[in-house]
GUDREN-150513 format. One line per 10 residues: number of its first residue (from 1); their letters; for each residue x, y, z of C-alpha. Coordinates in Angstrom, 1 decimal, always signed. Last residue first. Layout:
N
NUM) a) X Y Z ~ ...
//
This chain:
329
329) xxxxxxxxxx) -66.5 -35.0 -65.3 ~ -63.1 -33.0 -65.4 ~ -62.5 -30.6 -68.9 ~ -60.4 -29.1 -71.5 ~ -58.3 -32.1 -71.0 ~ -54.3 -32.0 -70.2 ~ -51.3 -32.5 -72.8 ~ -49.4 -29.4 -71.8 ~ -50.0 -27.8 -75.2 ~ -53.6 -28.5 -75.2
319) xxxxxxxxxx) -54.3 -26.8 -71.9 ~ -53.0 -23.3 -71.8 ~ -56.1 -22.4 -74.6 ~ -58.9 -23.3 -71.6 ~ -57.3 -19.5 -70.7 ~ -56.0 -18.0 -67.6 ~ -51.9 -18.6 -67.2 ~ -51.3 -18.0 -63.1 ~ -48.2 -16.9 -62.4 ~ -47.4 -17.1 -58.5
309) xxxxxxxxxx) -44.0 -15.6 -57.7 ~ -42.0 -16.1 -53.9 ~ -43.1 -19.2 -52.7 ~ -41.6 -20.6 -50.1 ~ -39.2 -23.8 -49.8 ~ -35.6 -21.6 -50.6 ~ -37.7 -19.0 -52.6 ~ -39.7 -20.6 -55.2 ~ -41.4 -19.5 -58.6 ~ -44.7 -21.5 -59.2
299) xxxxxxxxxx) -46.4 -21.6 -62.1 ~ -50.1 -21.7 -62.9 ~ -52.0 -23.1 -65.4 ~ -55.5 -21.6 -65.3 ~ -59.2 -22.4 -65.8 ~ -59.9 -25.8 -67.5 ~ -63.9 -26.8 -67.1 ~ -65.0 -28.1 -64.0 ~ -67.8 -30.3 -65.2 ~ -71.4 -30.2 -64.2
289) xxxxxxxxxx) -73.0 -29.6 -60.8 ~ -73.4 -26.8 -58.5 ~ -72.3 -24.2 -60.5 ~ -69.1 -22.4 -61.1 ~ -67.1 -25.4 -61.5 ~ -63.5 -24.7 -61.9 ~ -60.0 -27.2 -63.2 ~ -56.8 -26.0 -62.1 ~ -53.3 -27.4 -63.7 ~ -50.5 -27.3 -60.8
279) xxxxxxxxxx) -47.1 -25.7 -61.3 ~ -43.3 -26.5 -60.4 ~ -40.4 -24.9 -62.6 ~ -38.8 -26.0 -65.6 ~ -40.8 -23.6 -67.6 ~ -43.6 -25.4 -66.8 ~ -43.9 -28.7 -64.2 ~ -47.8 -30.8 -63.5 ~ -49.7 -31.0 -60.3 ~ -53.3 -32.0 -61.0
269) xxxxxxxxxx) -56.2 -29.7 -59.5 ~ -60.1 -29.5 -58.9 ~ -61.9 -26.6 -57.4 ~ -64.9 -25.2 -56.8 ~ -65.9 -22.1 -57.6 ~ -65.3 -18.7 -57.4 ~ -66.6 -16.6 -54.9 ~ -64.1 -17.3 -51.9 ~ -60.9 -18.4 -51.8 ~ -59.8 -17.5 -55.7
259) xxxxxxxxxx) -61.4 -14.2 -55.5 ~ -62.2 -12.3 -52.3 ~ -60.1 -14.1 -50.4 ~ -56.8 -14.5 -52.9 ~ -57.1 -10.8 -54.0 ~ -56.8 -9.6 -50.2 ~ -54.1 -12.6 -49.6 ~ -52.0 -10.6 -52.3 ~ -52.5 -7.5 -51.3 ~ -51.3 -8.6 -47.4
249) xxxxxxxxxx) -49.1 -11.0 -49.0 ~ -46.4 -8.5 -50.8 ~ -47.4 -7.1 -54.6 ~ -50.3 -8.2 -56.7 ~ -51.1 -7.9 -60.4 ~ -53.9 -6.3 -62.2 ~ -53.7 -6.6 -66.3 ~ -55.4 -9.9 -66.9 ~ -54.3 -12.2 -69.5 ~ -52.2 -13.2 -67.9
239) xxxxxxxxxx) -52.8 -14.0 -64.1 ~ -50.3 -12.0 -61.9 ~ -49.7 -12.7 -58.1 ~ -46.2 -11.5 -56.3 ~ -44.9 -13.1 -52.7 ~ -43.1 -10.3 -50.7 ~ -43.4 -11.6 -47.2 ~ -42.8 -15.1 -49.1 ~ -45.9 -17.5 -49.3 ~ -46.8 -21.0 -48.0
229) xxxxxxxxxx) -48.3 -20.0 -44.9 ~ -50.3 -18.1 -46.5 ~ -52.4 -20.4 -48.5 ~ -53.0 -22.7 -45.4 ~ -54.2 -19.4 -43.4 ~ -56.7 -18.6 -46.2 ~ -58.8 -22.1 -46.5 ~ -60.9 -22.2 -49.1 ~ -60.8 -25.4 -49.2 ~ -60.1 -26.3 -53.1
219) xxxxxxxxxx) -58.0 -23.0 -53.1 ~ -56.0 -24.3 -50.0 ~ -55.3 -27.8 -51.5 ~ -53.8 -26.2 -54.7 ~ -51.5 -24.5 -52.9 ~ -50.8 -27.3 -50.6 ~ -50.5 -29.8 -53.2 ~ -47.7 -27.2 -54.9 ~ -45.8 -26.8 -51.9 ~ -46.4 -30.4 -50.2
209) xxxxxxxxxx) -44.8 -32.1 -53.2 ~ -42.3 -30.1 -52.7 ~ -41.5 -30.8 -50.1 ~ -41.6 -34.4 -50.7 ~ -39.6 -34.4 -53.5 ~ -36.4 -32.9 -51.6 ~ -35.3 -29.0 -51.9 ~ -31.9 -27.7 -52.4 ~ -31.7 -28.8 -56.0 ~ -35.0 -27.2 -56.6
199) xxxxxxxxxx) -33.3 -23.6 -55.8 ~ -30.8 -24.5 -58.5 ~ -33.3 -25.3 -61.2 ~ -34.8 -22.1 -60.1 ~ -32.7 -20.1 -60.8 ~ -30.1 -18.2 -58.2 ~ -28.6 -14.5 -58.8 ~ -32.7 -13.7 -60.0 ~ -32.8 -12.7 -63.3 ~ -33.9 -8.6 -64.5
189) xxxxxxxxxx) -31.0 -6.7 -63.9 ~ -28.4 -10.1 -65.5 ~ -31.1 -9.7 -68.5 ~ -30.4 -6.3 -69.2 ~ -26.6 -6.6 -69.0 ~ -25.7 -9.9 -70.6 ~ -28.2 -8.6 -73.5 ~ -26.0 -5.6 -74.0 ~ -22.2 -7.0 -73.9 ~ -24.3 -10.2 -76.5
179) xxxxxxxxxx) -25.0 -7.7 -78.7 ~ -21.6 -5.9 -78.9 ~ -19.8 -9.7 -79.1 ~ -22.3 -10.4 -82.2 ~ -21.3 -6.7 -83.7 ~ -17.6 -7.7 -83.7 ~ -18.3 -10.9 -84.9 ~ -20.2 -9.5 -88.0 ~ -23.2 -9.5 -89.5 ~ -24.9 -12.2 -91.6
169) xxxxxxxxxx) -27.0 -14.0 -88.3 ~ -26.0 -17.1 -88.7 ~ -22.5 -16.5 -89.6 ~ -22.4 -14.1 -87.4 ~ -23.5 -16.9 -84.5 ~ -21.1 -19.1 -86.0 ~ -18.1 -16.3 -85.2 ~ -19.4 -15.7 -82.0 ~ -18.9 -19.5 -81.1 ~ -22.5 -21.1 -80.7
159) xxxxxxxxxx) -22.7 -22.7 -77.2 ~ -26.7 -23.4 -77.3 ~ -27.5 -21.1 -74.1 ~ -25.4 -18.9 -73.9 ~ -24.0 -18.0 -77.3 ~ -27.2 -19.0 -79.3 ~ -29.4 -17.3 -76.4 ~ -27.3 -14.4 -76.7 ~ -27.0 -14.1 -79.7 ~ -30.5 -14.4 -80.3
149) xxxxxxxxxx) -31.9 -11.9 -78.2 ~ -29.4 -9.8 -79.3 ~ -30.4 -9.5 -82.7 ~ -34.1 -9.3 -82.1 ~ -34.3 -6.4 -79.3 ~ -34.2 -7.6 -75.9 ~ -36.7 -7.1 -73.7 ~ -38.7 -10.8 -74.5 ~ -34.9 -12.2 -73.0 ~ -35.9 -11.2 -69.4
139) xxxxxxxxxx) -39.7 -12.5 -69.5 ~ -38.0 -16.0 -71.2 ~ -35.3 -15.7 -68.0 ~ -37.9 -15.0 -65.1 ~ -39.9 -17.9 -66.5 ~ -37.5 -20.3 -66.6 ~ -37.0 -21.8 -70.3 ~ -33.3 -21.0 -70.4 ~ -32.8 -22.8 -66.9 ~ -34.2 -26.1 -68.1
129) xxxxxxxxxx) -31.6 -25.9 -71.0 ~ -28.9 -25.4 -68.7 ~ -27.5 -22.0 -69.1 ~ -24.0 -21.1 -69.6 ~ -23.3 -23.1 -72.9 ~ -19.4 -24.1 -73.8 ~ -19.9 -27.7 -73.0 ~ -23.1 -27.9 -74.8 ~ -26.9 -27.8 -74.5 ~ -26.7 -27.8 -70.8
119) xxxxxxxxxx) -27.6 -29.9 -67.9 ~ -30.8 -31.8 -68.2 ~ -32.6 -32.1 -71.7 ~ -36.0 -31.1 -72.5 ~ -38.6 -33.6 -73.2 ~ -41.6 -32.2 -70.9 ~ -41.0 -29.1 -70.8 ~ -44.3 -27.8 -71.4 ~ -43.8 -23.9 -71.8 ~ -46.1 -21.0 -70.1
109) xxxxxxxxxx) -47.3 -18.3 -72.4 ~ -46.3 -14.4 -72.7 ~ -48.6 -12.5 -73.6 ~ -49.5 -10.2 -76.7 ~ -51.5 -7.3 -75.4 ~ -54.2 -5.9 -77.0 ~ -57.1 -8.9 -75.6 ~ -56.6 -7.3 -71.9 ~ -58.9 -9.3 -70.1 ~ -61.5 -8.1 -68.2
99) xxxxxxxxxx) -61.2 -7.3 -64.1 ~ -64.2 -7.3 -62.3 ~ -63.0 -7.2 -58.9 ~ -59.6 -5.7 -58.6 ~ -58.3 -7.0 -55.1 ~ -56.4 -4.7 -53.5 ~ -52.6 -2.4 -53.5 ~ -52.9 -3.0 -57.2 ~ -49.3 -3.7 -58.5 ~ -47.9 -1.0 -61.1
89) xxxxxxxxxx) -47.6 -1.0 -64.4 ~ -47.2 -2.9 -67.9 ~ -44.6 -5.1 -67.3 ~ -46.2 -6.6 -64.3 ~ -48.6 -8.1 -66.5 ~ -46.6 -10.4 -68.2 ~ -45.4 -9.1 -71.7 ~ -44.7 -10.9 -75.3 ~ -42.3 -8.5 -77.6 ~ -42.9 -7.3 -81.1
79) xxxxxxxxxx) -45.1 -9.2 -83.6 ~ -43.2 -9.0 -87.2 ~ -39.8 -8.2 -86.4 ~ -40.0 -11.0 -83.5 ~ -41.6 -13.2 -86.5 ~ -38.6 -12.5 -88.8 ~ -36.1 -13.2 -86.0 ~ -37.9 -16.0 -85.3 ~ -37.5 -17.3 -88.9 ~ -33.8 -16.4 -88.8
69) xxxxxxxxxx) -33.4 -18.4 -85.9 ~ -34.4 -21.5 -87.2 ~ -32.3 -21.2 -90.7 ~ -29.8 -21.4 -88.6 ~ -30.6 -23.6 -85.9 ~ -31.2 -26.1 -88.7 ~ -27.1 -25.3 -90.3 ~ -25.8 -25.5 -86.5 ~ -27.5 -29.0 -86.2 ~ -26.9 -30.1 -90.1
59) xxxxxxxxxx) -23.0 -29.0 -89.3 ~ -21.6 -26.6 -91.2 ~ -19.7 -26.0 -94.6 ~ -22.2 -28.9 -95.0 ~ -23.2 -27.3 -98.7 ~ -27.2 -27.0 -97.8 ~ -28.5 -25.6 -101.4 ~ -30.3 -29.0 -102.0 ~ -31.6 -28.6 -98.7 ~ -33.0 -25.1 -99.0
49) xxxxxxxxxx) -37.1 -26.1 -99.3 ~ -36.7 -28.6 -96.9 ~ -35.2 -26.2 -95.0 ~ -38.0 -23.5 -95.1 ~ -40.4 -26.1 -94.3 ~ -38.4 -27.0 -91.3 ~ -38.6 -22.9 -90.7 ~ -42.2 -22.4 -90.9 ~ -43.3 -25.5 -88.7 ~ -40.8 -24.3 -85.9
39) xxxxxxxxxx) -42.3 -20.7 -86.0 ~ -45.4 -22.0 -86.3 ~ -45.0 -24.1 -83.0 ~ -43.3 -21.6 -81.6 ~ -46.0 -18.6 -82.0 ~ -48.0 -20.8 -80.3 ~ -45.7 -22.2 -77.2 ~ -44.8 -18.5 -76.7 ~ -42.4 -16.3 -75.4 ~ -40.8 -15.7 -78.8
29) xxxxxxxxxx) -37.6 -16.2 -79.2 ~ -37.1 -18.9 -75.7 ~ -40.2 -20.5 -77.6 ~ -38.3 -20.7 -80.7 ~ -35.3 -22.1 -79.2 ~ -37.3 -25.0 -77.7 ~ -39.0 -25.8 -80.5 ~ -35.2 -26.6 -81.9 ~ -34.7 -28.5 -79.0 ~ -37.7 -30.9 -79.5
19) xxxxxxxxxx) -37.2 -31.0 -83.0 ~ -33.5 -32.4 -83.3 ~ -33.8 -35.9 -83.0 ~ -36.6 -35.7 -85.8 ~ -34.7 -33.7 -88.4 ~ -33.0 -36.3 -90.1 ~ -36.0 -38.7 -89.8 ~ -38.7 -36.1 -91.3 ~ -36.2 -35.3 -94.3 ~ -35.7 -39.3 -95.3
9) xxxxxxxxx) -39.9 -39.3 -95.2 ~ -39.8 -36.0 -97.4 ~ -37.4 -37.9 -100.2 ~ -36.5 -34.6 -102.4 ~ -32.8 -35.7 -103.3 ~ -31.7 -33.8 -100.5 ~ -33.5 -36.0 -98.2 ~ -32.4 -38.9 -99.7 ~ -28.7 -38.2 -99.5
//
């Protein structure tokens, strides 16, 4: 084989299909696009590095995820846990004017999945890959510890046996099925019964389409009735990296008129999809004139056609990954 012979061009084109999935895996470890990309980086290096060693007692697929894993698990060891801000305490009952960013915490990021498969991974997998970068189920899988973060997302979401994932993981089949009893359970209490990829099912394009343009259509306006309208009695807002979040529309439309209705800006939007879900990319102008420089990604979590979580990623950082400019003439 090339590759193992030291050819770096063979290595790039055995690897290459398997990238984009393999990112993947590294954002569902860590909870962010950052920390994957390094992640991802660090661990095809480490391969190339171990290829000569690689015996194919395994596939080059399970073999990858492998040594993959191991280099989150190192990170996860290294950084702790990403948080949204309703991790942290309770909703503000009103708007909190002024707010600064909270620069100690380490925050989860929204995901381009632009790439990702439909359906699942494998036969045996319980997730589909676009359900295993949800928000709700990335947030979930950031309060696990290491070792059963990753068997479960190997055993659920990639179809890994229990006795591969040992393999993997140099423990025991015994202690993977433990693990995986304990993840099931904290993130079943923190997932909604229906994702999102099954809520989209239920809805056509053109709703939707008139969700997210009417979200973003409201802001532009400033118009407080059309933003309403759109929300669930107990709709949530939380904008990372802030800490102050929103509970129920009557908090949440305070925050939204004093804010993001009101003193501001003005607007400019383009729909886009994160975390298999729908979201719009805001542009701001603070001024009168001048650009409107990249303000927030934000993600929409749906209840039958209403929205029922808005997660709004602050940061000019959010836009590189998701392919959009830093700013609109």
């Amino acid at each position: 084989m090339l590759a193992r012979g030291g050819d770096d061009a063979a290595f790039t084109r055995l690897v290459q299909p398997l990238r984009r999935e393999l990112h993947a895996h590294c954002y569902r470890m860590l909870g962010s696009t950052h920390d994957a990309d390094d992640a991802l980086q660090d661990a095809l290096l480490r391969a190339w590095r171990g290829l000569p060693g690689f015996a194919g007692r395994s596939s080059l697929r399970t073999w990858l995820y492998t040594v993959a894993t191991r280099t989150c698990l190192d990170a996860v060891a290294a950084r702790g846990r990403r948080a949204l801000p309703v991790d942290l305490g309770p909703a503000s009952p009103r708007a909190v004017v002024g707010d600064v960013p909270l620069t100690e915490v380490a925050w989860l990021c929204p995901y381009p999945d632009s790439g990702l498969g439909v359906g699942t991974a494998a036969p045996e997998a319980r997730y589909e890959q676009r359900e295993a970068v949800e928000l709700a189920f990335v947030a979930a899988c950031q309060h696990l510890p290491g070792n059963q973060r990753a068997a479960l997302l190997l055993f659920e979401v990639l179809g890994f046996s229990a006795a591969e994932i040992a393999a993997t993981m140099d423990t025991t089949v015994a202690s993977v099925n433990s693990a995986l009893q304990r993840a099931r359970a904290v993130v079943a209490g923190r997932v909604p019964a229906r994702s999102q990829q099954q809520t989209l099912r239920r809805l056509d394009d053109a709703r939707l389409r008139r969700i997210v343009s009417g979200y973003a259509g409201a802001l532009e306006r400033g118009d407080a009735h059309a933003l309403v309208a759109l929300l669930t009695a107990d709709v949530t807002w939380s904008m990372p990296p802030l800490g102050a979040w929103y509970a129920g529309v009557d908090a949440v439309m305070d925050f939204a008129v004093a804010l993001p209705l009101g003193s501001c800006g003005a607007w400019r939007h383009r729909p886009v999809t994160a975390n298999g879900q729908p979201a719009v990319a805001l542009w701001l102008r603070g001024g009168d004139d001048g650009p409107h420089d990249f303000f927030s990604l934000t993600v929409f979590t749906l209840r039958d056609d209403r929205i029922a979580e808005i997660t709004s990623f602050l940061g000019p950082e959010h836009a590189a990954p998701f392919g959009l400019p830093a700013a609109l003439p």
